[in-house]
Backbone as XML, in Angstrom:
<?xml version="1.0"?>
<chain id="A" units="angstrom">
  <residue number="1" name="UNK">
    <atom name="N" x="7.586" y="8.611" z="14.276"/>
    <atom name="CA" x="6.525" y="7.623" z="14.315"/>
    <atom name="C" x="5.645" y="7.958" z="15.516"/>
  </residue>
  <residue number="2" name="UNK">
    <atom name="N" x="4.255" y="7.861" z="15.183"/>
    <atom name="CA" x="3.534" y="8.424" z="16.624"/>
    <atom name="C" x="2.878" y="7.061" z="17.214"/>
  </residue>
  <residue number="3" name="UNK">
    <atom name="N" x="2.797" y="7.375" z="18.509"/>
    <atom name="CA" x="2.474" y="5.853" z="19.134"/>
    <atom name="C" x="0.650" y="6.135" z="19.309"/>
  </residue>
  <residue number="4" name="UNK">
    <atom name="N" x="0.241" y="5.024" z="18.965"/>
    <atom name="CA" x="-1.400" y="4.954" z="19.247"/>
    <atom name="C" x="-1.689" y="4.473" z="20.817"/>
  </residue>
  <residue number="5" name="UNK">
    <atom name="N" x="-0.928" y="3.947" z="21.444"/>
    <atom name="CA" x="-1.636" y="3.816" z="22.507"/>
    <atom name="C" x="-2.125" y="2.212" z="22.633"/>
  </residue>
  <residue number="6" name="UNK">
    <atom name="N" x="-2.396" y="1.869" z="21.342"/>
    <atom name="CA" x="-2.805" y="0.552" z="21.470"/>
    <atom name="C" x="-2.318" y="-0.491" z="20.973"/>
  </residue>
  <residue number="7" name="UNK">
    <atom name="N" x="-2.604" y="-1.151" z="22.205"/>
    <atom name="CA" x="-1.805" y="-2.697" z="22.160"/>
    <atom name="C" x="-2.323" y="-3.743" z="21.881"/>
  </residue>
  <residue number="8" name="UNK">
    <atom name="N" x="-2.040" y="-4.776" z="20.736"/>
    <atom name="CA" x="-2.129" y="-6.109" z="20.257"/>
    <atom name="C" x="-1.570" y="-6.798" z="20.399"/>
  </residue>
  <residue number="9" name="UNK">
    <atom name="N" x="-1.983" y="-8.136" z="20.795"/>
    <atom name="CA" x="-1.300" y="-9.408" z="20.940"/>
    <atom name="C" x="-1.481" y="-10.359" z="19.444"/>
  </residue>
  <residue number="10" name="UNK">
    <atom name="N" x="-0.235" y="-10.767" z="19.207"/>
    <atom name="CA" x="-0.497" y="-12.182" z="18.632"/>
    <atom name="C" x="-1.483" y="-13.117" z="18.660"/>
  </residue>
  <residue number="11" name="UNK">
    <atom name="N" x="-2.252" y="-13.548" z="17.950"/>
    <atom name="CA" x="-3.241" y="-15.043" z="18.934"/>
    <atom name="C" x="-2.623" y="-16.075" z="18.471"/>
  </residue>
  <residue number="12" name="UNK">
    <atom name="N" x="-3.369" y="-17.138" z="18.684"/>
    <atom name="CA" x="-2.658" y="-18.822" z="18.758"/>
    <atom name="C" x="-2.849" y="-18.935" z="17.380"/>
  </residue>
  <residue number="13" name="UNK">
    <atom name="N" x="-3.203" y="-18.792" z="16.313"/>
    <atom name="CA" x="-3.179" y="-18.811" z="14.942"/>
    <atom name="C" x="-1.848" y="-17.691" z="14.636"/>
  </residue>
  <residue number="14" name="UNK">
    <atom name="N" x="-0.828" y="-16.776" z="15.305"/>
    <atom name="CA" x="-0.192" y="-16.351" z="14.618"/>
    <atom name="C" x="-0.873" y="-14.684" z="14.089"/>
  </residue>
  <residue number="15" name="UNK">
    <atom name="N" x="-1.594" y="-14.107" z="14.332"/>
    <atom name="CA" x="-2.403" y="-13.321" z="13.664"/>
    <atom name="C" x="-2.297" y="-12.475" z="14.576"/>
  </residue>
  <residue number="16" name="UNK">
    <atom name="N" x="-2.278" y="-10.729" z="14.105"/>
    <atom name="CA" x="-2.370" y="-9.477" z="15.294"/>
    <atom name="C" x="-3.313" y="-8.640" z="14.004"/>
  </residue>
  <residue number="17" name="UNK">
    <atom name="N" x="-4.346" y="-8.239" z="15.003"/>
    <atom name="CA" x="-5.716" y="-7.529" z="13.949"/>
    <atom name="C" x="-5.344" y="-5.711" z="13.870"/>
  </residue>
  <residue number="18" name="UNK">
    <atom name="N" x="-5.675" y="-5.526" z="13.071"/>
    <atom name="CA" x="-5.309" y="-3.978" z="12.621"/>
    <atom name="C" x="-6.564" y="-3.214" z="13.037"/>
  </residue>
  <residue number="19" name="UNK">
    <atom name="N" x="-6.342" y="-2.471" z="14.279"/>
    <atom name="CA" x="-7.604" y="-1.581" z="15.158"/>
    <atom name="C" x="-8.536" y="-1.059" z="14.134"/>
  </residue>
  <residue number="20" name="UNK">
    <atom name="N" x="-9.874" y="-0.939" z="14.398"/>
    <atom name="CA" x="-10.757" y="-0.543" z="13.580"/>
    <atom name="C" x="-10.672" y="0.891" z="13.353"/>
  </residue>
  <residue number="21" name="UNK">
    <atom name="N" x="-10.153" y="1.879" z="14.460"/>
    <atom name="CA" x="-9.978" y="3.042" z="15.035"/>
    <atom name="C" x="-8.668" y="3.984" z="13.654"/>
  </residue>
  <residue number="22" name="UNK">
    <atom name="N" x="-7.267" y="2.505" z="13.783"/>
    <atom name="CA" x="-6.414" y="2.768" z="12.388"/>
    <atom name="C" x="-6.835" y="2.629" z="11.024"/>
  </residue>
  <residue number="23" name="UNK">
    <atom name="N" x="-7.712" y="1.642" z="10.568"/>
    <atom name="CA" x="-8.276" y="0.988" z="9.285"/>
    <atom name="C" x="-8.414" y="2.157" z="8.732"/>
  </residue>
  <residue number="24" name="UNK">
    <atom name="N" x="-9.476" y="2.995" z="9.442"/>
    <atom name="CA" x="-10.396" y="4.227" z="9.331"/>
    <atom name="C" x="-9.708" y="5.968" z="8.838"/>
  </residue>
  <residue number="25" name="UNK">
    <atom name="N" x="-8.531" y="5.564" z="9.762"/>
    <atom name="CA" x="-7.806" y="7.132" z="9.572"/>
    <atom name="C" x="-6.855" y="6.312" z="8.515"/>
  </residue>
  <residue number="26" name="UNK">
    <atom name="N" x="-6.566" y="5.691" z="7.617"/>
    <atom name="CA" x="-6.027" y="5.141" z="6.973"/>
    <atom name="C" x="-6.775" y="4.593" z="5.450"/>
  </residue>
  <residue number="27" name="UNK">
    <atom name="N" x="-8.359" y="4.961" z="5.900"/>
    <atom name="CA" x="-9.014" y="4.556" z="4.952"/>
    <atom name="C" x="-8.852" y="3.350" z="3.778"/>
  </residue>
  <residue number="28" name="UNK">
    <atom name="N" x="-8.661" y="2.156" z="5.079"/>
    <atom name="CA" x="-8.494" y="0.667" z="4.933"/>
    <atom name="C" x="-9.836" y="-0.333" z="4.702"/>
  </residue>
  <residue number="29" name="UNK">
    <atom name="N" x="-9.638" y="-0.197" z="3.529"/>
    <atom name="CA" x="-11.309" y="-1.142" z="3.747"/>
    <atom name="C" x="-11.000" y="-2.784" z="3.579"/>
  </residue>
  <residue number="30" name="UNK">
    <atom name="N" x="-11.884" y="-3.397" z="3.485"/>
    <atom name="CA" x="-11.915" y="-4.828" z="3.521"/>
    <atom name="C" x="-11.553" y="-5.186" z="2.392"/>
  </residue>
  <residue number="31" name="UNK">
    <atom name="N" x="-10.654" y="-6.191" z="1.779"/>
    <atom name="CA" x="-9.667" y="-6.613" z="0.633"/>
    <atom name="C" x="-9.151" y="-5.832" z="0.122"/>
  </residue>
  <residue number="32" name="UNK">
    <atom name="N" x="-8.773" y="-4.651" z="0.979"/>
    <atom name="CA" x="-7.282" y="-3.825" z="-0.003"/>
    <atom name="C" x="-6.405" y="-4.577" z="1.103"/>
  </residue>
  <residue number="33" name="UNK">
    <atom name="N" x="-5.266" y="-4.151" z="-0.379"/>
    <atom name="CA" x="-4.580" y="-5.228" z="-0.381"/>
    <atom name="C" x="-3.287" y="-4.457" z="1.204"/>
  </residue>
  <residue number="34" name="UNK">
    <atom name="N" x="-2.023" y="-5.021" z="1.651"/>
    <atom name="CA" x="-1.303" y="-3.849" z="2.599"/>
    <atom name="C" x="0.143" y="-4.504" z="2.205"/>
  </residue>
  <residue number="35" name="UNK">
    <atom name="N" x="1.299" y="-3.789" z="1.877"/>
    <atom name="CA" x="2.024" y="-4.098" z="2.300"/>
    <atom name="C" x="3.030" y="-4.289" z="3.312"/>
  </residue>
  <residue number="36" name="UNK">
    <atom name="N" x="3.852" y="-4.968" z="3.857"/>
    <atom name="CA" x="4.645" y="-5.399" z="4.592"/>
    <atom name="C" x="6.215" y="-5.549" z="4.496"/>
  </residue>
  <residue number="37" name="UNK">
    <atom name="N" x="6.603" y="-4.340" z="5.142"/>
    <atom name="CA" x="8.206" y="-3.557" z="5.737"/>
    <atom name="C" x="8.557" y="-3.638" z="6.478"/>
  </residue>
  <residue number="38" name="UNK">
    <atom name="N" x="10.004" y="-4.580" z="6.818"/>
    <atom name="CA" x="10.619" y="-4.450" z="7.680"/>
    <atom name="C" x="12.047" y="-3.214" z="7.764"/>
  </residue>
  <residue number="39" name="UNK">
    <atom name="N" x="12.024" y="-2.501" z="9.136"/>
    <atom name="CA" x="13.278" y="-1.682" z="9.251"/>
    <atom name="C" x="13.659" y="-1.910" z="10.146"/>
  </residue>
  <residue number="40" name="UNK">
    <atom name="N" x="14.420" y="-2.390" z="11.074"/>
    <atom name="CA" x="15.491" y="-2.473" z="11.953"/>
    <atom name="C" x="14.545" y="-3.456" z="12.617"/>
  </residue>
  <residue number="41" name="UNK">
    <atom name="N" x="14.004" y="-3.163" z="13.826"/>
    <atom name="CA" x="13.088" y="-4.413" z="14.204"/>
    <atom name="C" x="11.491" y="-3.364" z="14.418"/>
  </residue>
  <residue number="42" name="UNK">
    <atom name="N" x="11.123" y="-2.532" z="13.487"/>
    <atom name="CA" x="10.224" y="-2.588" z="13.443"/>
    <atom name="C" x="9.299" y="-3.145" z="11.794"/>
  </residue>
  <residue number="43" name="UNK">
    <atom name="N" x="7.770" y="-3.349" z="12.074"/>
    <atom name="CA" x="7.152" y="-3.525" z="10.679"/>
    <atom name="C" x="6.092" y="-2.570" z="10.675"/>
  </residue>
  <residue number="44" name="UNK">
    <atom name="N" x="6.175" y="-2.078" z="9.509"/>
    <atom name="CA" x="5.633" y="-1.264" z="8.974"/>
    <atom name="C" x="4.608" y="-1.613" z="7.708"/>
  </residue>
  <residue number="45" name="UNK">
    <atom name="N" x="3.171" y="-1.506" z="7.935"/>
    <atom name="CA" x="2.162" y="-2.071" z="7.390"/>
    <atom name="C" x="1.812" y="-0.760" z="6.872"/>
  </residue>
  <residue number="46" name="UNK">
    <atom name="N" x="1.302" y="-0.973" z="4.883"/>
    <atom name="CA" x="1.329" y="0.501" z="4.252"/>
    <atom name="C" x="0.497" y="-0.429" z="2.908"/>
  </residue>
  <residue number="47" name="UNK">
    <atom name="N" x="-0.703" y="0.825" z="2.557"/>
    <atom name="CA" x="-1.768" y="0.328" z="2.148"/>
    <atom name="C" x="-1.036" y="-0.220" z="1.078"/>
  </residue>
  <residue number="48" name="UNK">
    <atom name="N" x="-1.320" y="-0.831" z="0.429"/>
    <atom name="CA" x="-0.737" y="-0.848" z="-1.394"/>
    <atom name="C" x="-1.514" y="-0.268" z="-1.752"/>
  </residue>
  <residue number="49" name="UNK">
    <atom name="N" x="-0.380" y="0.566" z="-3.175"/>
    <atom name="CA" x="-1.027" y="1.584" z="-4.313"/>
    <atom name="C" x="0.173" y="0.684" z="-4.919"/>
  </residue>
  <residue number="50" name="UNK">
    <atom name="N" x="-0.491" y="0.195" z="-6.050"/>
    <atom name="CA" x="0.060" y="-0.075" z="-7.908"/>
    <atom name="C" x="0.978" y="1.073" z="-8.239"/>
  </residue>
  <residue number="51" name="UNK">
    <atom name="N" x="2.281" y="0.979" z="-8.536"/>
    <atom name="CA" x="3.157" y="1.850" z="-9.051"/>
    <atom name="C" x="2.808" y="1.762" z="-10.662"/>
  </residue>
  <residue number="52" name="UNK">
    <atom name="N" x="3.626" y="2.456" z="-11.730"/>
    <atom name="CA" x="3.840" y="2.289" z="-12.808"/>
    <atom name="C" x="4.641" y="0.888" z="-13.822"/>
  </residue>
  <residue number="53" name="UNK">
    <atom name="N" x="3.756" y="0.432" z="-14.088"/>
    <atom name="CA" x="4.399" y="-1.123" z="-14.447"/>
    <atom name="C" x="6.173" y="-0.994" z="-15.083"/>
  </residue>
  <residue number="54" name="UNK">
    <atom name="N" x="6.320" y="0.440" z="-15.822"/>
    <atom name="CA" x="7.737" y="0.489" z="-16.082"/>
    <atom name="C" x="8.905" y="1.218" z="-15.007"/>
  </residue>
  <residue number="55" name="UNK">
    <atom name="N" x="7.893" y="2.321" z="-14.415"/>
    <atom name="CA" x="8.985" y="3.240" z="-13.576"/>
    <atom name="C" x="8.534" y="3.561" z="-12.127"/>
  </residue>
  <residue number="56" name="UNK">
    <atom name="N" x="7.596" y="2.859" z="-12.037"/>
    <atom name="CA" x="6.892" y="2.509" z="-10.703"/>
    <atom name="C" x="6.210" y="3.792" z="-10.050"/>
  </residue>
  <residue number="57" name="UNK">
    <atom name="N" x="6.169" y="4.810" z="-10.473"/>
    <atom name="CA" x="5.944" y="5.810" z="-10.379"/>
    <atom name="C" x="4.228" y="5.622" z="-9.306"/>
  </residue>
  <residue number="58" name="UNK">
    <atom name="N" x="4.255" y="6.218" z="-8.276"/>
    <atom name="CA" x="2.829" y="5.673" z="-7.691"/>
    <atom name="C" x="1.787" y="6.841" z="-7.984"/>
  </residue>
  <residue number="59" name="UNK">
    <atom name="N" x="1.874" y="7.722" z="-8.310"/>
    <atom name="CA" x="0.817" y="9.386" z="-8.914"/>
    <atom name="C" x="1.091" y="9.165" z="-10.329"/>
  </residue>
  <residue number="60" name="UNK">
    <atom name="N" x="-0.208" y="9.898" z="-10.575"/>
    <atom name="CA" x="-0.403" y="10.188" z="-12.082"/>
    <atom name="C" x="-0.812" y="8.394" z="-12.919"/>
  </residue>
  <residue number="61" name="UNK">
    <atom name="N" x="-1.042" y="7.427" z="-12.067"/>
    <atom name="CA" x="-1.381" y="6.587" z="-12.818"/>
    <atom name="C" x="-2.768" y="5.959" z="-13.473"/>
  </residue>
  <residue number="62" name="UNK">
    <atom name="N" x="-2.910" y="5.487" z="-14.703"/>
    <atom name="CA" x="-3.983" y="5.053" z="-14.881"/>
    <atom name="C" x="-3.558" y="3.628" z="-15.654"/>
  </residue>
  <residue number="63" name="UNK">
    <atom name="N" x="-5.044" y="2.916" z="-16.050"/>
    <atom name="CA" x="-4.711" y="1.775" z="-16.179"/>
    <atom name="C" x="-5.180" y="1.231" z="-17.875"/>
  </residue>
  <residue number="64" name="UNK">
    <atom name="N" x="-4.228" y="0.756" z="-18.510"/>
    <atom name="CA" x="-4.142" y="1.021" z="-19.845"/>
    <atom name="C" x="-3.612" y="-0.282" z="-20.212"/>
  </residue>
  <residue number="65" name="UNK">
    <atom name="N" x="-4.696" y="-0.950" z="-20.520"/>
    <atom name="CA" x="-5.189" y="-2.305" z="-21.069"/>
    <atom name="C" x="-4.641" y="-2.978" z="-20.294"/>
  </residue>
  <residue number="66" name="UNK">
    <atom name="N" x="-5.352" y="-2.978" z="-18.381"/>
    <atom name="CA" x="-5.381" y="-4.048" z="-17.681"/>
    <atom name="C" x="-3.778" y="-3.521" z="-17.265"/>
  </residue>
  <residue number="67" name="UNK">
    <atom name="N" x="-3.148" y="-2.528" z="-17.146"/>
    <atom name="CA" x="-1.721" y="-2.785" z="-16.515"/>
    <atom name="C" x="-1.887" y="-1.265" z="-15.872"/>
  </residue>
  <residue number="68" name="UNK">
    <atom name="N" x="-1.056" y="-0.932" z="-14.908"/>
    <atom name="CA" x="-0.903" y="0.517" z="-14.145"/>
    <atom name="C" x="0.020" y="1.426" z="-15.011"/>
  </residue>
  <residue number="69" name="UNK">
    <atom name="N" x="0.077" y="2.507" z="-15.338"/>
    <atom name="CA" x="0.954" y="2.644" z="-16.393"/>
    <atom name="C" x="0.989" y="4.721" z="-15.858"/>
  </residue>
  <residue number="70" name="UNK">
    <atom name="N" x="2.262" y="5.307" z="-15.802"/>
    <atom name="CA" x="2.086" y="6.283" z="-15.282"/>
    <atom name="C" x="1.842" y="7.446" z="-16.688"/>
  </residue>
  <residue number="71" name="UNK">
    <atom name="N" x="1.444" y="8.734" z="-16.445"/>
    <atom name="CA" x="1.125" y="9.705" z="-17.699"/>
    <atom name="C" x="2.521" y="9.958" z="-18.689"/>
  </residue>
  <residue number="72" name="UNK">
    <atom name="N" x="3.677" y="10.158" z="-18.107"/>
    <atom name="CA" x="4.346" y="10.194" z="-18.574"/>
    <atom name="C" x="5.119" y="8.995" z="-19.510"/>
  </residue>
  <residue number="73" name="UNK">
    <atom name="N" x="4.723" y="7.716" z="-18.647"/>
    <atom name="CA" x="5.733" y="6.849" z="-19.739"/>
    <atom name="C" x="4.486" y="6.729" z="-20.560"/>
  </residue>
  <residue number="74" name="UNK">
    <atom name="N" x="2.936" y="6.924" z="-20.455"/>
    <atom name="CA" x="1.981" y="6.762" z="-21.744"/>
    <atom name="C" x="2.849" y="7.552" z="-22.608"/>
  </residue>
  <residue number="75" name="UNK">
    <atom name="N" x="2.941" y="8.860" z="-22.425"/>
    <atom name="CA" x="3.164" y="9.899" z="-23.488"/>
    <atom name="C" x="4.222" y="9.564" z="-24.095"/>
  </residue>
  <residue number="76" name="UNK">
    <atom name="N" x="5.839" y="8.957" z="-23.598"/>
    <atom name="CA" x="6.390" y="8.711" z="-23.957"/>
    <atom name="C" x="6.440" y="7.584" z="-25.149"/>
  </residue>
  <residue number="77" name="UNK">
    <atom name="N" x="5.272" y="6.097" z="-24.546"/>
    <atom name="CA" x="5.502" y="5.339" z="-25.479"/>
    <atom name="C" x="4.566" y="5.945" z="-26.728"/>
  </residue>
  <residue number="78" name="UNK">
    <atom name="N" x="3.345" y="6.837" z="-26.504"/>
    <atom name="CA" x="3.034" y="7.269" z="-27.999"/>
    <atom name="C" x="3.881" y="8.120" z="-28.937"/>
  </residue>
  <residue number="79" name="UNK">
    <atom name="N" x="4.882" y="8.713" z="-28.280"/>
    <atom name="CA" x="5.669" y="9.551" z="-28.998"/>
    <atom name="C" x="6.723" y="9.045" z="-29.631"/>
  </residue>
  <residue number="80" name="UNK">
    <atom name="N" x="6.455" y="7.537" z="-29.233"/>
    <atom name="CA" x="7.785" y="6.292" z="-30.156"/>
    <atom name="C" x="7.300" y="5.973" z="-31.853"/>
  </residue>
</chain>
């Protein structure tokens, strides 16, 4: 894990802001969405990407009538 150097506080609402400096090399824009990991006592904030609605698969996906769906289970369910 590499350390940035920079330090955030909590504020009185509970809230610690994500550096404009990280957003950027992370290519975080405004309403994507992030998820939230805990491991031992650290958290780990990680953009969300939509897996495959059956095998969660996060590459190769596209979206096939409104759901995330990866190439392979397409091919599979046409080959049913």
């Amino acid at each position: 894990m590499n350390s940035t150097g920079i330090l955030k506080r909590v504020d009185e609402m509970d809230n610690a802001l994500i550096p404009k400096e990280i957003r950027e090399s992370l290519n975080l824009n405004s309403n994507d969405s992030i998820e939230i990991f805990i491991e031992g006592d650290k958290i780990i904030l990680q953009k969300y990407q939509p897996g495959c609605l059956f095998c969660n698969n996060k590459s190769n996906t596209i979206i096939y009538m409104g759901k995330h769906i990866c190439i392979e289970c397409l091919e599979e369910m046409d080959n049913t």
